[in-house]
C-alpha positions as CSV (number, residue, x, y, z in Angstrom):
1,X,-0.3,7.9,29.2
2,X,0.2,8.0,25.1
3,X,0.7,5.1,23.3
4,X,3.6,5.2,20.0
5,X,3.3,3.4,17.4
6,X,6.3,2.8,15.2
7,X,5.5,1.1,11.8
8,X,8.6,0.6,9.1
9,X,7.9,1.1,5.9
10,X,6.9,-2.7,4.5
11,X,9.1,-4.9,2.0
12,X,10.3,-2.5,-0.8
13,X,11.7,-3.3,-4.2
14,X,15.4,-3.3,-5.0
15,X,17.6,-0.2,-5.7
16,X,17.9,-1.6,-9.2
17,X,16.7,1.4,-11.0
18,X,15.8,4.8,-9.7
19,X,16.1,6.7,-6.5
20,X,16.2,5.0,-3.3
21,X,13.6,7.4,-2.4
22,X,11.2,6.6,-4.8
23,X,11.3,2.6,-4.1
24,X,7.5,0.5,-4.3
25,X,6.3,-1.8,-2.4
26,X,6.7,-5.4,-3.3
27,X,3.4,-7.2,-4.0
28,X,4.3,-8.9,-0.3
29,X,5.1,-5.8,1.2
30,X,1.6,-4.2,0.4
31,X,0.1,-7.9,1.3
32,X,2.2,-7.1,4.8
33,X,1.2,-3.6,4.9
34,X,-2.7,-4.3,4.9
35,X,-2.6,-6.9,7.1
36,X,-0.7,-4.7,9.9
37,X,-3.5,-2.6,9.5
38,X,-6.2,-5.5,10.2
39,X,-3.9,-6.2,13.1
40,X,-3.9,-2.6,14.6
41,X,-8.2,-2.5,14.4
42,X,-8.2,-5.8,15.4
43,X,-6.2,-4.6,19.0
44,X,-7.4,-1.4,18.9
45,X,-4.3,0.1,18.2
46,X,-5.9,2.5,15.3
47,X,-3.9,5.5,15.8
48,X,-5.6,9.4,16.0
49,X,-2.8,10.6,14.4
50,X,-0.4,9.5,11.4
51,X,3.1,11.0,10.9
52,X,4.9,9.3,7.8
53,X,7.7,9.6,5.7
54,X,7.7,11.1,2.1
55,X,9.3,8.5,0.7
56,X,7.3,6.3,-2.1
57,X,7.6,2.6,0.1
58,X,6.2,4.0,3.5
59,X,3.4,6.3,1.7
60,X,2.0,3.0,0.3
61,X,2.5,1.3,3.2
62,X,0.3,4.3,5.1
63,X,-2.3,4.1,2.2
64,X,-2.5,-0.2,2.8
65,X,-2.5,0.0,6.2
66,X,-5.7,2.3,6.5
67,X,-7.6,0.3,4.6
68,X,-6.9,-2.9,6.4
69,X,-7.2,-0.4,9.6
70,X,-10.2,1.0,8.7
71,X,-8.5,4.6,9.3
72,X,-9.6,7.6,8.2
73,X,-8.1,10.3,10.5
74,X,-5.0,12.6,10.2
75,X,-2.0,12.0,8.6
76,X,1.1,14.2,8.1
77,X,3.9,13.3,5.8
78,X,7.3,15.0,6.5
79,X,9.9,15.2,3.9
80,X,12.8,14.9,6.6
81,X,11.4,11.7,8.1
82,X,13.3,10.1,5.0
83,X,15.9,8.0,6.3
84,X,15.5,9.9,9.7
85,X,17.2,9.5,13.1
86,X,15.4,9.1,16.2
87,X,15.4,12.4,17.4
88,X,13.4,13.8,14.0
89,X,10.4,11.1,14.8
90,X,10.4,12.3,18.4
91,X,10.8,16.3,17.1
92,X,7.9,15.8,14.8
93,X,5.5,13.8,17.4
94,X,6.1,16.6,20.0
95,X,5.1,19.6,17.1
96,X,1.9,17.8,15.8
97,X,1.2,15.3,18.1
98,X,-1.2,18.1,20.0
99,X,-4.5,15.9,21.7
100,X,-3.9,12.7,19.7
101,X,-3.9,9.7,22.0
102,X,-2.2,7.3,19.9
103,X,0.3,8.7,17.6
104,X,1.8,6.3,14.4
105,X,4.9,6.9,13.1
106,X,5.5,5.8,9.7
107,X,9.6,5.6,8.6
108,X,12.9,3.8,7.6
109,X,15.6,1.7,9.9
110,X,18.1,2.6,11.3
111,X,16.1,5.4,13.0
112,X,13.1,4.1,14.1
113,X,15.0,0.5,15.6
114,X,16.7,3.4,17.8
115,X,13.8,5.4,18.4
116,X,12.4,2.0,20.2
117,X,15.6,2.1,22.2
118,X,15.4,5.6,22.8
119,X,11.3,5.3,24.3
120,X,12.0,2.1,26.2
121,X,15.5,1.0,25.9
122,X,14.3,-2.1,23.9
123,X,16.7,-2.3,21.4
124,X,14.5,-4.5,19.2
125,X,15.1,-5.5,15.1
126,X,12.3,-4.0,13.4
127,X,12.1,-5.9,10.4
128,X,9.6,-4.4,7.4
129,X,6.4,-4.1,8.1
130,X,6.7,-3.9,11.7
131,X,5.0,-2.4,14.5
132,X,5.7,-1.8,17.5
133,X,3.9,-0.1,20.6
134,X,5.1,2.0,22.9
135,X,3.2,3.6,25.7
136,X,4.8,6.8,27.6
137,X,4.5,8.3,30.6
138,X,3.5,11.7,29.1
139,X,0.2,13.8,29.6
140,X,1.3,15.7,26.5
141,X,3.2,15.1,23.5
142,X,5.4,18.2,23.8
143,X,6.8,16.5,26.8
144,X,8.4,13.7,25.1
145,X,12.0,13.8,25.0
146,X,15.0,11.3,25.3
147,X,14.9,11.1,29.4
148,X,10.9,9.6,29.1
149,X,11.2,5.6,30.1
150,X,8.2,4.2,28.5
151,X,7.2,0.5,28.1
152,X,7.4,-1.7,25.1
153,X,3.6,-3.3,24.9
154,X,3.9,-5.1,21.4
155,X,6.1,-5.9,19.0
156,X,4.4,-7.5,15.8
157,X,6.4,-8.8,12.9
158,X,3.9,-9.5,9.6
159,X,6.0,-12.7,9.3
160,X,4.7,-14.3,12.8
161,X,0.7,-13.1,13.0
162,X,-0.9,-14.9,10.4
């Protein structure tokens, strides 16, 4: 078994001015980012491995979620993970997922609400800041693919844990 972990990117500025890509973090998003960390060491759900978007808003949300998290392992970030589908996250996790135990997944909606649907046909709103856990039937990561049933764990929205 390998648990997935699926964290959206936290509560982003508007579109005002600039690149979508290039969006902060509100000062409640990184608030909601840290704490989602906490949450994580606090059910031992501290992944081995990190695989996050290149975008600005999820890159700040991995650096505030380590340090509420307490994380210091592995992170990749992937330029196509911006504004990904499903099958991208799942691509990625099967090339570097390798020995990692419990791989997090760092990205944008509307892919990663159907990557949840995809891993345990929970189709779930994942609302910013996010996380939810998904553990697969899978002794390797290479062997993920859209036929694996897993099972939804958790589902934690910043909004409803403190």
């Amino acid at each position: 078994m390998r648990t997935f972990l699926i964290l959206r990117h936290a509560k982003a500025v508007r579109e005002d001015a600039g690149s979508d890509k290039e969006r902060e973090l509100t000062a409640k998003g990184r608030k909601a980012a840290e704490r989602m960390g906490e949450l994580a060491r606090e059910k031992d759900l501290v992944p081995d491995l990190v695989i996050c978007s290149t975008a600005t808003r999820a890159r700040e949300t991995f650096t505030l979620f380590t340090q509420g998290a307490k994380y210091g392992g592995r992170v990749e970030f992937l330029d196509e993970l911006y504004l990904a589908p499903a099958v991208l996250y799942v691509e990625a996790v099967q090339r570097l997922g390798g020995s990692a135990q419990k791989v997090m997944v760092i990205g944008h909606n509307p892919g990663l609400e159907a990557l949840v649907d995809v891993l345990t046909g929970c189709a779930e709103p994942l609302p910013t800041a996010a996380l939810a856990v998904c553990e697969l039937p899978v002794e390797r990561w290479e062997d993920l693919d859209g036929k694996v049933q897993g099972t939804l764990k958790g589902l934690f929205n910043p909004k409803e844990i403190d």
